[in-house]
C-alpha positions as CSV (number, residue, x, y, z in Angstrom):
1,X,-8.3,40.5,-26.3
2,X,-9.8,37.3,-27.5
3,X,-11.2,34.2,-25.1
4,X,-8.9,33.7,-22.3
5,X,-6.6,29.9,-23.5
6,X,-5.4,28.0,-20.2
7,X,-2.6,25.3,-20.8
8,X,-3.2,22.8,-17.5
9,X,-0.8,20.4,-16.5
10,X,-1.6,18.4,-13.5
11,X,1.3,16.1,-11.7
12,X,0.0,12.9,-13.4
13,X,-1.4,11.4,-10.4
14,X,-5.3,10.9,-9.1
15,X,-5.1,13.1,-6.4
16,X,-3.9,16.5,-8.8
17,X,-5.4,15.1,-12.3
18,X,-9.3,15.8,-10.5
19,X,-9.0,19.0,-9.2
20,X,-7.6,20.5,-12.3
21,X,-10.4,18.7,-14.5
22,X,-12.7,20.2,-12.2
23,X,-11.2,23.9,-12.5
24,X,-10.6,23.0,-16.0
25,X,-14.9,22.5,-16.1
26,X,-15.2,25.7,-13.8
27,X,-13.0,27.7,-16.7
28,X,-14.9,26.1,-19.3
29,X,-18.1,27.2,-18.4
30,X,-16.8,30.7,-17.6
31,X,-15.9,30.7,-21.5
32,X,-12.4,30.6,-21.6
33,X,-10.9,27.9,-23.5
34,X,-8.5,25.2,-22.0
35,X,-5.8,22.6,-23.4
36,X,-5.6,19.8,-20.7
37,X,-2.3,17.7,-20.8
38,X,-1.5,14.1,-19.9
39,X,1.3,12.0,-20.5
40,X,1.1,9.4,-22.9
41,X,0.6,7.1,-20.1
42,X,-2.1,8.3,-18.0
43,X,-4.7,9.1,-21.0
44,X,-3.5,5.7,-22.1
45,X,-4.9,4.6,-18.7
46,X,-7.6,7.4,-18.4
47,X,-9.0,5.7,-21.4
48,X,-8.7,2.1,-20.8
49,X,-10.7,2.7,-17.3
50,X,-13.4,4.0,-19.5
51,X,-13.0,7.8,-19.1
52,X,-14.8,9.8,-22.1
53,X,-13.1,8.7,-25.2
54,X,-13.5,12.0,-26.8
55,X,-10.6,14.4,-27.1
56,X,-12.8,17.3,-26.1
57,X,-15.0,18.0,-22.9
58,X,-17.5,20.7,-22.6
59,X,-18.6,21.0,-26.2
60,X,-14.7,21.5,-27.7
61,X,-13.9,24.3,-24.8
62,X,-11.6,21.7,-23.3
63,X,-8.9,19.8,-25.5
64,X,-6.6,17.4,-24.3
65,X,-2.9,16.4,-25.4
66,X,-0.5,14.2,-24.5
67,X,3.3,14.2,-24.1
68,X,5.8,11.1,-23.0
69,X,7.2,11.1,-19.0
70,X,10.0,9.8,-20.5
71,X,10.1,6.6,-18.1
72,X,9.7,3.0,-20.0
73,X,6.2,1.9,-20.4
74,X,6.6,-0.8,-18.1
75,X,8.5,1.2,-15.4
76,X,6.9,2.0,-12.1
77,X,5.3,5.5,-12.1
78,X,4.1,4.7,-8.4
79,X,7.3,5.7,-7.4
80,X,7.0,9.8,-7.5
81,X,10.4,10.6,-7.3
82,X,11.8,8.5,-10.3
83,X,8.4,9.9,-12.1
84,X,9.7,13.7,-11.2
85,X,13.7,13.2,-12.6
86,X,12.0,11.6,-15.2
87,X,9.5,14.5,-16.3
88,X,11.8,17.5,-15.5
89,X,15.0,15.8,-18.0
90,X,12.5,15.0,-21.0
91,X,9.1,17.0,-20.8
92,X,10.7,21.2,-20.6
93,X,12.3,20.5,-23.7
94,X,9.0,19.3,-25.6
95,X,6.6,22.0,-24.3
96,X,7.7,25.0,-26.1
97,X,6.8,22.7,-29.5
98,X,3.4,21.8,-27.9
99,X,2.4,25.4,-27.3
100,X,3.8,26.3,-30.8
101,X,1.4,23.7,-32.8
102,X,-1.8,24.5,-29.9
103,X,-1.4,28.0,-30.7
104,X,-0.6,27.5,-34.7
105,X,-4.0,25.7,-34.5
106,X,-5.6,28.4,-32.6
107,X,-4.5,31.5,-33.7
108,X,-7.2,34.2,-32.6
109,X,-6.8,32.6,-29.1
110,X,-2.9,31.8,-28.6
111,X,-2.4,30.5,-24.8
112,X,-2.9,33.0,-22.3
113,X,-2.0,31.2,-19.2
114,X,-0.4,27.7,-17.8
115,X,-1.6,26.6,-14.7
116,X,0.3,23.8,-12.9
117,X,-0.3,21.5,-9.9
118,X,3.0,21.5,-7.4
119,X,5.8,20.0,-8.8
120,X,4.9,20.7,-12.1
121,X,6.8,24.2,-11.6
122,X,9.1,23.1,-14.6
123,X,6.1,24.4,-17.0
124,X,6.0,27.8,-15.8
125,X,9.6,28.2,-16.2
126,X,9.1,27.4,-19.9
127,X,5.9,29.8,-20.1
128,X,8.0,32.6,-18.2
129,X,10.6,32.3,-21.3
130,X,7.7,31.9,-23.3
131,X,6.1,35.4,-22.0
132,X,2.9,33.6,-20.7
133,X,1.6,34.1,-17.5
134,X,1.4,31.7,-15.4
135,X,-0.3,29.9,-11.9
136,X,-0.5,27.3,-9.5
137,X,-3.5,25.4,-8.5
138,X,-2.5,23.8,-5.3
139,X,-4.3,20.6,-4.6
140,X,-3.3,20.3,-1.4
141,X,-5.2,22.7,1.6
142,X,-3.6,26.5,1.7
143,X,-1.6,25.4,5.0
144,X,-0.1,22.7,3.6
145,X,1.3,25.0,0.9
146,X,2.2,27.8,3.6
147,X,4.1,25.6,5.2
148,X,6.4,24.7,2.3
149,X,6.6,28.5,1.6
150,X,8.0,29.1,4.8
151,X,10.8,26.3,4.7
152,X,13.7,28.9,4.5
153,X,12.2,31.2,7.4
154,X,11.7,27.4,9.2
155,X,15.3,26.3,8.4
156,X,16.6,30.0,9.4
157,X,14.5,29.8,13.0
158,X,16.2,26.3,13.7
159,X,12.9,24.9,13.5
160,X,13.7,22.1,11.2
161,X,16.8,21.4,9.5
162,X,18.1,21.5,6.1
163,X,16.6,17.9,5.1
164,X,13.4,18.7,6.5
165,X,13.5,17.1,9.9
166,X,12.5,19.3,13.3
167,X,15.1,20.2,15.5
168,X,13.1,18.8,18.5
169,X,9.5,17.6,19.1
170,X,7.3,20.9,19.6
171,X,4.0,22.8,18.5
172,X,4.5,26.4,16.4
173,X,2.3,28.4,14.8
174,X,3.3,29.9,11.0
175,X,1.3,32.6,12.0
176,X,-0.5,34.0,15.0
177,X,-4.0,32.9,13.3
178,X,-3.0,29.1,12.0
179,X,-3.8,26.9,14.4
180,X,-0.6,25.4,16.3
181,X,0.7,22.4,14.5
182,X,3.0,19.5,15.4
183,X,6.6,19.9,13.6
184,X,6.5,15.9,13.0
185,X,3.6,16.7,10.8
186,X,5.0,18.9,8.2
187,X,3.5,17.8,5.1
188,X,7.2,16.7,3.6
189,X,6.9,14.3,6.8
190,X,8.9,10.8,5.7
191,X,10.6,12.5,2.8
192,X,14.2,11.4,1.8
193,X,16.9,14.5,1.6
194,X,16.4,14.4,-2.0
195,X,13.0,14.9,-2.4
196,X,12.9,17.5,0.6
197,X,15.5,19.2,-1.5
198,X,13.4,18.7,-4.5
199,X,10.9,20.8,-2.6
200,X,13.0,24.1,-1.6
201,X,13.6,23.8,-5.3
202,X,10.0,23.9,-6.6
203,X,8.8,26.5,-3.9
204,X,11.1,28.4,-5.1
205,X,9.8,28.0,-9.3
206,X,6.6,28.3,-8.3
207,X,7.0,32.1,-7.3
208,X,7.2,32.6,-11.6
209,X,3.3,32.0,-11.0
210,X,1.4,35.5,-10.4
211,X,-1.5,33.0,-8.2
212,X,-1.1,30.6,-6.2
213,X,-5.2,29.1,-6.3
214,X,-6.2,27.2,-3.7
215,X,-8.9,24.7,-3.6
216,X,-10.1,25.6,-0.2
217,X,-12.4,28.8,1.5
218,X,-11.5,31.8,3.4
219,X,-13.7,30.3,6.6
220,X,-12.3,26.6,6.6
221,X,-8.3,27.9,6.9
222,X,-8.7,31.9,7.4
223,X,-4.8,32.3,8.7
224,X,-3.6,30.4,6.1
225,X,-3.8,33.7,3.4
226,X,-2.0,36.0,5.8
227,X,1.4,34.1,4.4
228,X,1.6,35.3,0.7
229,X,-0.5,37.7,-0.9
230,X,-0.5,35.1,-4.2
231,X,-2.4,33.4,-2.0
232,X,-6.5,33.1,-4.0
233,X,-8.9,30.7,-2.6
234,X,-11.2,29.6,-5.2
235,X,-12.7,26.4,-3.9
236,X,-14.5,24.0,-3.1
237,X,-14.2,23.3,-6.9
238,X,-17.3,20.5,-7.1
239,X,-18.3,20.1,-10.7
240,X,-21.0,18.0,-11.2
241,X,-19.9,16.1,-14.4
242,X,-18.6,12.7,-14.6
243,X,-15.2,11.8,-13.6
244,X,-13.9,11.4,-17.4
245,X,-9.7,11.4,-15.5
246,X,-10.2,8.9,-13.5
247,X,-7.2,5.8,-13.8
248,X,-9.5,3.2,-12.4
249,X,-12.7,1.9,-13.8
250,X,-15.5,2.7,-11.0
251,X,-18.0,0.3,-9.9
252,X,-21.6,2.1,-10.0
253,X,-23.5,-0.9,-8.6
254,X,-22.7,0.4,-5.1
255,X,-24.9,3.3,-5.5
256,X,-27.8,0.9,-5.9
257,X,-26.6,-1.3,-2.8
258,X,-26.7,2.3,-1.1
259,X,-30.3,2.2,-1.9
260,X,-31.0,-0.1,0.0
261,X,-29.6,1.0,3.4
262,X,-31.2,2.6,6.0
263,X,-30.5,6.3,6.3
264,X,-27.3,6.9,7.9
265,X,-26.4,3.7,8.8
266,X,-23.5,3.1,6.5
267,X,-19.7,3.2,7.3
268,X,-17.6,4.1,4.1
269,X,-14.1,3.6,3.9
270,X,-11.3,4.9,1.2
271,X,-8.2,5.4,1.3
272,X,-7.5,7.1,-2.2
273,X,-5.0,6.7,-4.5
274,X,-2.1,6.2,-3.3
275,X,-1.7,4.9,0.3
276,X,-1.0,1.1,0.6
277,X,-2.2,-0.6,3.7
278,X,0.3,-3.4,5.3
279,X,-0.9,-6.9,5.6
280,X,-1.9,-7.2,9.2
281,X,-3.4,-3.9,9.6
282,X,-5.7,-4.4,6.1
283,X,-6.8,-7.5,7.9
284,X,-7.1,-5.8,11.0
285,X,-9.4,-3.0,9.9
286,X,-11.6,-6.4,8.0
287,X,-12.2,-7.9,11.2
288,X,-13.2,-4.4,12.6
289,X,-16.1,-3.9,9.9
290,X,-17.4,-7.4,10.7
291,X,-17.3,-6.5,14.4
292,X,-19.5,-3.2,13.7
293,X,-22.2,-4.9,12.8
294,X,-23.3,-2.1,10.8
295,X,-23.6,-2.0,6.8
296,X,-20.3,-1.0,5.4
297,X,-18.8,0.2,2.0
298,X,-14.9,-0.3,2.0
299,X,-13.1,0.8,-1.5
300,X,-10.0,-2.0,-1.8
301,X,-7.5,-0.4,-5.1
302,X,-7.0,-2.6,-7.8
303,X,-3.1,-3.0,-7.7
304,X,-1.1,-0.3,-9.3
305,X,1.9,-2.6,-9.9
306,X,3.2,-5.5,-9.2
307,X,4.2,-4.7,-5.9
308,X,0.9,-3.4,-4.9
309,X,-2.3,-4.1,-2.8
310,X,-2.6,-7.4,-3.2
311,X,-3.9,-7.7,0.3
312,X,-5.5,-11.0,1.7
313,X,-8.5,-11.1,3.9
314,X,-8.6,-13.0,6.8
315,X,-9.6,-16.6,6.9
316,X,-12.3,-15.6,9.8
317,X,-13.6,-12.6,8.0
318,X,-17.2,-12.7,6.7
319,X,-18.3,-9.1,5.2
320,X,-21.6,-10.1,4.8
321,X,-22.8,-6.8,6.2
322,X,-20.6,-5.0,3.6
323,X,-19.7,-4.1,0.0
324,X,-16.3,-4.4,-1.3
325,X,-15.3,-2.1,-4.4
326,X,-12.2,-1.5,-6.1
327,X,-12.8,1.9,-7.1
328,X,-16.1,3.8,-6.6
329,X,-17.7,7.2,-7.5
330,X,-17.0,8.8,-4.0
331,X,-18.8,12.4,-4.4
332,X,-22.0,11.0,-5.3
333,X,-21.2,7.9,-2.4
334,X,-20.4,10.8,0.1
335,X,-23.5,12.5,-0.8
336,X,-26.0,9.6,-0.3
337,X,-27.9,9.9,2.3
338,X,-27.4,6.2,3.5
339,X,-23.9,7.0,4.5
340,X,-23.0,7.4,8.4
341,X,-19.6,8.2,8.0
342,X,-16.2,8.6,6.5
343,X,-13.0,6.1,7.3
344,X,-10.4,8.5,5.4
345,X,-6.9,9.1,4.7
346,X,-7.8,12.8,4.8
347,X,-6.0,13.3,1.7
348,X,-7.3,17.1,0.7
349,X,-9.6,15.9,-2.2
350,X,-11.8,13.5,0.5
351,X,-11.2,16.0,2.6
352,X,-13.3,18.4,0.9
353,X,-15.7,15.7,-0.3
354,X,-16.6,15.0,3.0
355,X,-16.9,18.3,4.0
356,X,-19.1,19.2,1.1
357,X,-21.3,16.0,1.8
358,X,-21.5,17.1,5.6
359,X,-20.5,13.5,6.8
360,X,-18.4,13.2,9.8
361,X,-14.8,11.7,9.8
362,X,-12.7,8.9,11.1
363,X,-9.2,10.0,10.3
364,X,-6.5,7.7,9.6
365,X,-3.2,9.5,7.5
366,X,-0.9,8.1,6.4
367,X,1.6,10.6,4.7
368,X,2.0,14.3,3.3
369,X,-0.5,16.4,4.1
370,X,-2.8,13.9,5.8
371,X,-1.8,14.8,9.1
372,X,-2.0,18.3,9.2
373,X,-5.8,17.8,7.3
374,X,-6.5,15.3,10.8
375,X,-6.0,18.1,12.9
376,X,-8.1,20.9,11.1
377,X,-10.9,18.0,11.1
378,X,-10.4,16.9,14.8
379,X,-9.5,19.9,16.2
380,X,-10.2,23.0,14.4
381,X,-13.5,22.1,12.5
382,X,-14.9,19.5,15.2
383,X,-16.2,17.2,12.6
384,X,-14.3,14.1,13.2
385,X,-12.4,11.8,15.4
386,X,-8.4,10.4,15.3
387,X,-7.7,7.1,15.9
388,X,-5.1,6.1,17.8
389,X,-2.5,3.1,17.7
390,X,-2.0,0.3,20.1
391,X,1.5,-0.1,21.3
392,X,2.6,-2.6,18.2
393,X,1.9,0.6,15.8
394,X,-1.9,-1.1,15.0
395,X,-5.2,0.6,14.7
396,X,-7.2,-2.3,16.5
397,X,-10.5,-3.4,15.8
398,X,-11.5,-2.4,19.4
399,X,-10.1,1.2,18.4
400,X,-12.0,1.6,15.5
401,X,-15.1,0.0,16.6
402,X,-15.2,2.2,19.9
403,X,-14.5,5.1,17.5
404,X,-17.4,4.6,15.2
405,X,-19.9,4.2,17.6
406,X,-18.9,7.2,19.4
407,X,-18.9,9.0,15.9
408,X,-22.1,7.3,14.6
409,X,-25.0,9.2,15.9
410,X,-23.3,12.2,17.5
411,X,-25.7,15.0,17.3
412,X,-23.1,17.6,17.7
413,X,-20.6,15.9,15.2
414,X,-23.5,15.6,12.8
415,X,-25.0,19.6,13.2
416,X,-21.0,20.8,12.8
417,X,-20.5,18.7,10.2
418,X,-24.1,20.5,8.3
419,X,-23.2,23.9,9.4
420,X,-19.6,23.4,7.8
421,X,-21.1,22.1,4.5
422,X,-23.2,25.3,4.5
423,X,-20.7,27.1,4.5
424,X,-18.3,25.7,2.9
425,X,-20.8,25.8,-0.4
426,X,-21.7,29.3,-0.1
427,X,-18.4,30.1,-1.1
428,X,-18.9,29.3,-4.6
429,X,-22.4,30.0,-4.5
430,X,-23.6,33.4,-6.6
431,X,-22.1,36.3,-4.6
432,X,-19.3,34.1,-2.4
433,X,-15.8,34.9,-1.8
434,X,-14.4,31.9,-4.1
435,X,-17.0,32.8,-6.9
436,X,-15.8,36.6,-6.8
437,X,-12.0,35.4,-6.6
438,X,-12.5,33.3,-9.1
439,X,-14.2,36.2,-11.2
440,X,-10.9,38.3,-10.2
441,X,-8.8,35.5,-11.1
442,X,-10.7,35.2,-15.0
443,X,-10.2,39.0,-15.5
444,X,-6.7,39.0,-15.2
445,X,-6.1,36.2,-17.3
446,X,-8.6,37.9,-20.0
């Protein structure tokens, strides 16, 4: 057999694009050779925010194409669903072309394997016709995905119905060692009938791939991997090159303002990619970092769209303790040692970023899988704190001030938070589970 050829194609937003550059890097410098594709649109973007210009990463072991979403160039991607029709009427039709000319030009290695993100499963429906293998890499945590797996067994049980809602307010476990979760935090929480329906659907695709990889450890979710034997944790993939997918040019200067600070003084606050904060609780939360008094780093998006963040700040608000960036490098950020904590949306990415950083957590979700990633932080793992709304549906000031200096300077937070990092990194250190999975996972593609 020649060198392993992956064909990756991420959901072309943020939050899937990274963690399948990073396993794309991971494959890369395991030898194997990888295609990476982007629509038009998003290398468009990719490259105006001053990603690597290149075509190849990784001396040429990654190559990256493009095909059209099929929406209008001036349509709004932001909203997922229309992005989702769009993809799965125009882009199944074009792939088996793209893999004919990749492997025309390649030869000696023809593609071995495509590897999707969730609701990508269109693509390994083409590569099942096409006699490829095929794979998911999950960017979400392995209970999130559980829990969409078991959406017939949760629909059969009465447990939710057949749009996705629960039945009635209770806790259930998925299996006797997840911990109990809230039915109101399933991760298709707030979905429309349509898209919930869009879901079953996908689960259901998704079983054409032999693996589903998850970028997570066998210690941070254990009961997670007694669901489905396709089930392969190979995370926490951390590569250490530059972020060459990211859609928004990132401001650097803060790591030098981080300098600055005084060891673990710093509050940072992000809310990735995709959540979009209403007016009075954006200036809410900006009256609450000048009330900490403490040196904060607070990551504002540039607006996506017209519609977007265009948030004002109140008149009263000073933020001369404080940096404001629109879009920041977070890993190395989280890894500073000026930083205190971590105001999140607990999307998985930050998530594991935090983790990986050791940096305790203030959780505030907002959708998906947020909420279910809150309560392994809070509850299971120990290394963070919720924060709780007032009775007009607002995270006060008081709240979030009260919060941080209970989180700020917490010995036991802090030495949990250390111990889980540990830990967490071993895994895909020389000899860890991840690493050997990961090994496993290589071999069958080879």
């Amino acid at each position: 057999m020649g060198t392993p050829h992956f064909l990756v194609i991420p959901l072309p937003v943020q939050g899937h694009v990274n963690p399948l550059m990073q396993f794309s890097q991971v494959l890369a410098k395991h030898g194997c050779k990888v295609t990476f594709l982007h629509t038009e649109f998003n290398h468009k973007r990719a490259n105006t925010a001053g990603a690597s210009h290149d075509n190849n990463h990784e001396g040429s072991q990654i190559k990256l194409v493009t095909l059209p979403d099929g929406l209008d160039p001036e349509d709004d991607r932001s909203d997922v669903l229309k992005l989702l029709l769009s993809m799965n009427s125009t882009m199944p039709a074009l792939l088996p072309k793209l893999i004919e000319d990749i492997n025309a030009l390649d030869v000696e290695d023809k593609i071995t394997c495509v590897v999707v993100t969730i609701n990508m499963g269109w693509a390994l429906e083409v590569a099942h016709k096409l006699g490829i293998k095929g794979a998911l890499l999950c960017p979400a945590s392995a209970t999130s995905l559980a829990s969409a797996a078991c959406i017939p067994r949760l629909i059969e049980d009465g447990i939710i119905d057949s749009e996705g809602r629960p039945t009635k307010k209770q806790e259930i476990q998925l299996s006797p060692d997840i911990p109990m979760m809230d039915t109101e935090n399933f991760p298709w929480r707030g979905f429309n009938k349509t898209f919930f329906e869009h879901l079953e659907r996908e689960m259901q695709t998704l079983e054409l791939g032999d693996w589903w990889l998850c970028n997570t450890t066998k210690d941070l979710e254990p009961g997670a991997f007694s669901i489905s034997p396709k089930f392969l944790p190979i995370g926490p993939l951390m590569s250490n090159e530059s972020n060459n997918s990211s859609f928004w040019q990132e401001d650097t200067a803060c790591l030098q303002w981080l300098d600055q600070q005084p060891p673990q003084s710093v509050v940072y606050v992000a809310f990735g990619s995709l959540a979009i904060m209403e007016q009075n609780q954006f200036q809410e939360l900006a009256l609450a970092l000048d009330l900490l008094n403490k040196p904060f780093l607070w990551v504002v998006r540039p607006s996506n769209d017209n519609k977007g963040n265009n948030n004002a700040y109140p008149h009263d608000f000073v933020g001369s303790k404080g940096k404001i960036v629109g879009w920041a490098p977070q890993k190395k950020i989280l890894n500073h040692p000026s930083i205190a904590c971590f105001i999140s949306h607990c999307g998985w990415n930050s998530t594991l970023e935090g983790v990986c950083s050791g940096v305790p957590f203030l959780c505030w979700p907002f959708f998906t899988d947020q909420f279910l990633d809150t309560s392994y932080i809070c509850d299971v793992w120990k290394i963070g704190l919720g924060l709780d709304k007032d009775e007009n549906g607002l995270i006060s000031r008081g709240e979030i001030r009260k919060k941080v200096e209970k989180l700020v300077g917490n010995e036991e937070v802090k030495a949990r938070s250390l111990k889980l990092k540990e830990k967490t990194l071993n895994s895909v250190g020389e000899g860890g589970q991840s690493s050997k999975n990961l090994n496993m996972f290589i071999n069958w593609a080879k």
